[in-house]
N, C-alpha and C positions, 0 to 999 in steps of 0.2 A: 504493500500500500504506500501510496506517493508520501512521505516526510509533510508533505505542505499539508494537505489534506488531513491528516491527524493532527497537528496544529492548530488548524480552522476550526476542528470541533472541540477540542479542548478548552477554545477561546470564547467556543459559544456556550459551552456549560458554563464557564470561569464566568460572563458577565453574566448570564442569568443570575448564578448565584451571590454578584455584586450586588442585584439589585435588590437584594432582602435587606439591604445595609437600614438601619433606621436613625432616627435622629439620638444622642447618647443620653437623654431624658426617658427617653423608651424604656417602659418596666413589664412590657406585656408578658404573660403568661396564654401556655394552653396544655392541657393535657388529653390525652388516649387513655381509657379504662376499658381494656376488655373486661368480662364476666363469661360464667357458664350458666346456659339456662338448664337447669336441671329441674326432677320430678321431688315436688316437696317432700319433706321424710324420711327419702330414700338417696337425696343426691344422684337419682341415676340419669343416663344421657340423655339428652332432648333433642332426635334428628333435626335437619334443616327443614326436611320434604314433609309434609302431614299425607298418610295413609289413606286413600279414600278408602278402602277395604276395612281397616279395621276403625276406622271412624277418629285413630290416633290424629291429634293435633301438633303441626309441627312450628316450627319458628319462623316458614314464610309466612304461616298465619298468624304470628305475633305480631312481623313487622305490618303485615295488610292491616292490621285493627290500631296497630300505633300509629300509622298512616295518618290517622284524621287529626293529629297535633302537630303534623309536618307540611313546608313546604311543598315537597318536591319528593316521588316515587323515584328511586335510581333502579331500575332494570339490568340483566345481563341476558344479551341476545343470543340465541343459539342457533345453529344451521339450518335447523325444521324451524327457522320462523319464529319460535316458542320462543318465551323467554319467563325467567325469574327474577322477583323482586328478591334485591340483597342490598337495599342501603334507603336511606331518609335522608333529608338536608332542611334546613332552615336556618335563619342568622343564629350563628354563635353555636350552634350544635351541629351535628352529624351523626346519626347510625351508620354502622358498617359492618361487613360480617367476616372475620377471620374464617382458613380453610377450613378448622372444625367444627364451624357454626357459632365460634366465639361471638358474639355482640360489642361490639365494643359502639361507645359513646364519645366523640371527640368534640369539646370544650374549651371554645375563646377563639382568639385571642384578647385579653383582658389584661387591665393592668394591677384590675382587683380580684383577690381569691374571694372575696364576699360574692361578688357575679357570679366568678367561674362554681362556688357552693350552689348557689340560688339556681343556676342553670339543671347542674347536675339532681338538686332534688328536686324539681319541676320535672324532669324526665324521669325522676322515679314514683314521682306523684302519680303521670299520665302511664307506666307501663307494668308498674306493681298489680292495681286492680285488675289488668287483662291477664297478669300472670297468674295471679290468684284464684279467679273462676278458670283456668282452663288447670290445675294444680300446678303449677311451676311456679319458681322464684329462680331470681339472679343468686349466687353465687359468686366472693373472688376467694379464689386465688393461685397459685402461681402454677400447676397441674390441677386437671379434672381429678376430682375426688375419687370418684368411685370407676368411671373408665380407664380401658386399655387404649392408648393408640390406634392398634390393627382393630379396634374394635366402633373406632367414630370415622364415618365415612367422610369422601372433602363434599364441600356442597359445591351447587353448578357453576361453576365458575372458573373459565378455561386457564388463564393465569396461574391458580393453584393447581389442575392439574398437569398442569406442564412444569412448574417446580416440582411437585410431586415425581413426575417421571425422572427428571433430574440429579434429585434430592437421592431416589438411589443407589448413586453412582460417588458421590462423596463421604460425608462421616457418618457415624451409625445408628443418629440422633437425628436426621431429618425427619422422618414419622412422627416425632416424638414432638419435635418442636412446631410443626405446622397442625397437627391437629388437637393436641392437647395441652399447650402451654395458653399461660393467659399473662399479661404485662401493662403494665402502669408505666406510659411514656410523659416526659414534660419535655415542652419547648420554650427557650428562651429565644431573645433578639439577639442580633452582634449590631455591632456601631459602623463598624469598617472590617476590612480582608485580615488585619493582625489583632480584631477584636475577636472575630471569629476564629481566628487560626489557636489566639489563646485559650479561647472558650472550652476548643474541641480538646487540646491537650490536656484541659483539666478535668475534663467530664471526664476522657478515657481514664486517668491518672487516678481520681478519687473514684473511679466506676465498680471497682469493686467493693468498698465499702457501701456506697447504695444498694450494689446485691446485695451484701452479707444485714444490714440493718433491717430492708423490707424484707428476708427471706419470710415466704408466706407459701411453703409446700411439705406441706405433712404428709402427703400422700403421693406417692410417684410410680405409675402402673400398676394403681390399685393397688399398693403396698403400701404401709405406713411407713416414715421414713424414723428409723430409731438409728442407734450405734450400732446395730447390727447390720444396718441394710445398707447398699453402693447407689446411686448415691447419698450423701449426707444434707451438710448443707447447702445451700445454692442450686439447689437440684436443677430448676429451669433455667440457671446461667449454666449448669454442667451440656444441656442439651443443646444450647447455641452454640458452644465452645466446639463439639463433637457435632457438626453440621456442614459446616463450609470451610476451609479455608481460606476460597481466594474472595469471600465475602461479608463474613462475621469477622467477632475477636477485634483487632486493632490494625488500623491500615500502616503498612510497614514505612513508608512514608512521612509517620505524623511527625515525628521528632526529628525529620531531615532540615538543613538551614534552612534549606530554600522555602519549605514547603507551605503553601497557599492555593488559591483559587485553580491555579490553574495547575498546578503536579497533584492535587486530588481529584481535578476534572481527567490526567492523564491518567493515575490509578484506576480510576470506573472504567474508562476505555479498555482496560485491559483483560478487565472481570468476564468472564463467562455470560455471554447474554442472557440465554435458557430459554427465551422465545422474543418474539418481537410482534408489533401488528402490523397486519397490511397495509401499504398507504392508501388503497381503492377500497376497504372495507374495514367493517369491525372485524375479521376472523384475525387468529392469531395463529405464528406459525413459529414451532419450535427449532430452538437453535442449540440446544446442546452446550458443549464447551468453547464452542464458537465467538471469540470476545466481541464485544462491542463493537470496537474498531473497525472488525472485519465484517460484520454482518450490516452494521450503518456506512458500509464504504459509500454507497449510490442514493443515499437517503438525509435531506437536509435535517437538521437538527433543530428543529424546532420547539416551539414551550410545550408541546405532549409528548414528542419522543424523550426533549431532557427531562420533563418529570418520569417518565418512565424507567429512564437510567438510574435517575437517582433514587427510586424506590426498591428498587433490585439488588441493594448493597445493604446489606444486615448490618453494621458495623456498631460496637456498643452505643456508641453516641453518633450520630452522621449530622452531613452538612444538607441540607435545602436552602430554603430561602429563612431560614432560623435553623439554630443546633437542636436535634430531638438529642435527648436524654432517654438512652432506653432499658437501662440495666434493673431498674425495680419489676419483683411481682407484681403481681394485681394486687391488690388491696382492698380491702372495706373502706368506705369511703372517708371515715377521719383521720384513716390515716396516707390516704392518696394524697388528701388535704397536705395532709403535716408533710407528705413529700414534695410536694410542688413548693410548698411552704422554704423547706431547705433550701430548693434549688433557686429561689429566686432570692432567698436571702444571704448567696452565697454568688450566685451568679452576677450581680447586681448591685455585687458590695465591691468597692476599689481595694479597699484594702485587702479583702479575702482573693482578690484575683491577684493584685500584686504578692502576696505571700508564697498563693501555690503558684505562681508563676517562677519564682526562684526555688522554691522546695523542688521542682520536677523538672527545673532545667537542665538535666541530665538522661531525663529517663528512657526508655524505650521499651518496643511494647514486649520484648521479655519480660523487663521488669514486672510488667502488668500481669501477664500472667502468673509467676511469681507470686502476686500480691493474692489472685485469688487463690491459689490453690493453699496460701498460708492460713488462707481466714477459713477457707470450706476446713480445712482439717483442724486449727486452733483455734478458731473462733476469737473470742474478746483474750485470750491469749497469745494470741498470732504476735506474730512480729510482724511488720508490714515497713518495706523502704525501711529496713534499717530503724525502725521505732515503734512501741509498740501500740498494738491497736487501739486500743482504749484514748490514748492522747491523741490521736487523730480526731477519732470519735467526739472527744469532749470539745474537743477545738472546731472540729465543723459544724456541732451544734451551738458553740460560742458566736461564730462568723455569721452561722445564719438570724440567730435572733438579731446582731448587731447591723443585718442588713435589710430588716425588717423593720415598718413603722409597728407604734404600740399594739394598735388596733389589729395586728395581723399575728402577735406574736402567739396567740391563744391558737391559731392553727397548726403551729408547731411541737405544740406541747406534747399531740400523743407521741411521736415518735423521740422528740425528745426524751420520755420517761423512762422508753424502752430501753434507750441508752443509757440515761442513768443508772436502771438496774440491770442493767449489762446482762439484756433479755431481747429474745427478737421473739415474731410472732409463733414462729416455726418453733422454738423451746418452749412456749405457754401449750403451743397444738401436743405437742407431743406428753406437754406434762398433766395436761385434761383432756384427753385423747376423747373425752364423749362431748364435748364441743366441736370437736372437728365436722 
């Protein structure tokens, strides 16, 4: 491929993603909640399809009845014509449906967590009672309770089966992690390219300690997760880690001098496509290990092919048009709260970015990995970077209250506590195992 021509596209991701830059007053927040819709009582799985034979009701019949509080019906068209609802939209929210039928709910961008609260209980206001009379409730957390994997089917939706085909040809955790994990993402703004470029290195750099704090998985292939069972803690960071290489984990990149807009627009180029869409139709057509570079040789790059690209890269934290933070489980919603909570009063603080920004100007994403597998095996014992976890801990929950106004600090609290009693959700699951 022509040297010029892969330049040209690199240049066209690099300004796309200049132009999220926002003014450095900017405090917006947004987050991603998936949940499981399961059968009440029982936590069992709730397919996407509803049964007309057995009269079972499924999840596109949730989203059809939540409908009437939404905007706008999102469709996925299929080749007979047919198609399936699998998402909602209206301001400031979004329904969407992960490959295992996960739901997730995306929220803001706002600069208040009082909104981004008000939003998400208004949609639990309008989707609880339909869950209720049909027997289901939402559920988080970070693996389905009571499902296997091989045992939740993907819903229609060409995309995931074409990762799906993909998925198993790389680590041994792709099943694992498209059908049965569930994750609690936040987004922050950047100001400028070396606002962003800091932002990202710190997300990856502290992104183990966000697993290791929300771990919220007691349960991992219908097994409870004790000292006896593989894995421990972090269970749904274990299944991303063992998934992809050239697309999760840490881009090998980040900590290079150079590195910015456009040596991260040249990394995705490089990634394994896994499908693309036709430019004459909605069909999709699978590419395999086939990178980017090579399969968009003859195909401008426009604002849906580059968001395309850039969904396609799992990476702990990635870049768009704002940095996702994506290392937390799902959560119960006070403590989603208290994560977003962190993140924006850490992300948002000068002095907290100037701090880690010297603390991890060395690092690399070895180190990173390192750090999780110190905390999955020792916990609030770990040593992590050379210090031990606990002092991280207490300092990032220092940094975040001090980058928070008064009025916000009360959403921090619950996760705060957890750290103080140097407890995650996943050691309470385990130690009342009939709350699980």
């Amino acid at each position: 491929m022509d040297i010029n021509t892969f330049d040209t596209r690199s240049l066209s991701i690099a300004s796309y993603l200049a132009q999220g830059s926002t003014p450095d007053t900017s405090r917006n927040m947004g987050f991603e909640l998936e949940h499981f819709v399961v059968m009440k009582d029982t936590n069992a799985f709730v397919p996407y399809a509803s049964d007309p034979i057995t009269g079972i009701l499924g999840i596109d019949e949730v989203l059809l009845r939540l409908s009437a509080f939404f905007d706008e019906r999102i469709y996925e068209q299929h080749s007979d014509f047919s198609s399936s609802l699998i998402g909602l939209s209206r301001d400031l929210a979004a329904i969407s449906l992960e490959p295992g039928a996960q739901l997730e709910i995306s929220i803001g961008p706002s600069p208040s967590l009082a909104d981004l609260e008000e939003q998400y209980l208004l949609f639990r206001k309008q989707i609880d009672p339909i869950l209720d009379e049909m027997g289901y409730e939402l559920v988080a957390f970070g693996y389905h309770p009571t499902a296997r994997a091989t045992e939740i089917p993907l819903i229609p939706k060409d995309r995931y089966h074409h990762m799906a085909r993909y998925f198993e040809q790389t680590g041994k955790h792709g099943i694992c992690m498209m059908r049965a994990t569930a994750a609690l993402q936040a987004s922050v703004d950047f100001s400028s390219e070396a606002d962003a470029v800091q932002k990202l290195r710190i997300a990856h750099a502290l992104g183990p300690f966000f697993s290791f704090i929300t771990d919220n998985t007691p349960v991992f292939e219908g097994v409870g997760v004790t000292k006896a069972s593989t894995p421990q803690r972090m269970a749904r960071m274990v299944t991303w880690d063992d998934c992809d290489p050239h697309r999760c984990l840490t881009p090998s990149v980040l900590f290079d001098d150079d590195f910015g807009f456009v040596s991260y627009a040249e990394a995705l180029l490089q990634v394994p496509a896994v499908f693309t869409h036709a430019s004459d139709c909605d069909a999709t057509m699978y590419q395999g290990f086939a990178p980017f570079s090579q399969v968009l040789a003859h195909q401008a790059l426009d604002r849906i092919t580059i968001e395309h690209v850039l969904s396609l890269v799992f990476y702990d934290a990635r870049l768009k048009r704002y940095i996702e933070i994506r290392q937390a489980d799902s959560l119960p919603i006070a403590y989603s709260l208290a994560f977003v909570a962190l993140i924006k009063g850490v992300f948002y603080n000068e002095d907290a970015l100037e701090h880690y920004a010297s603390r991890f100007a060395y690092l690399d994403p070895a180190a990173i990995a390192f750090a999780k597998t110190a905390l999955r095996t020792d916990g609030f014992d770990a040593i992590v970077y050379q210090r031990p976890s606990t002092e991280w801990l207490d300092e990032l929950i220092t940094f975040a209250y001090a980058g928070l106004k008064a009025d916000e600090h009360r959403y921090l609290q619950p996760l705060a506590d957890l750290v103080k009693q140097r407890t995650t959700l996943l050691d309470l699951a385990i130690a009342t195992p009939r709350e699980i």
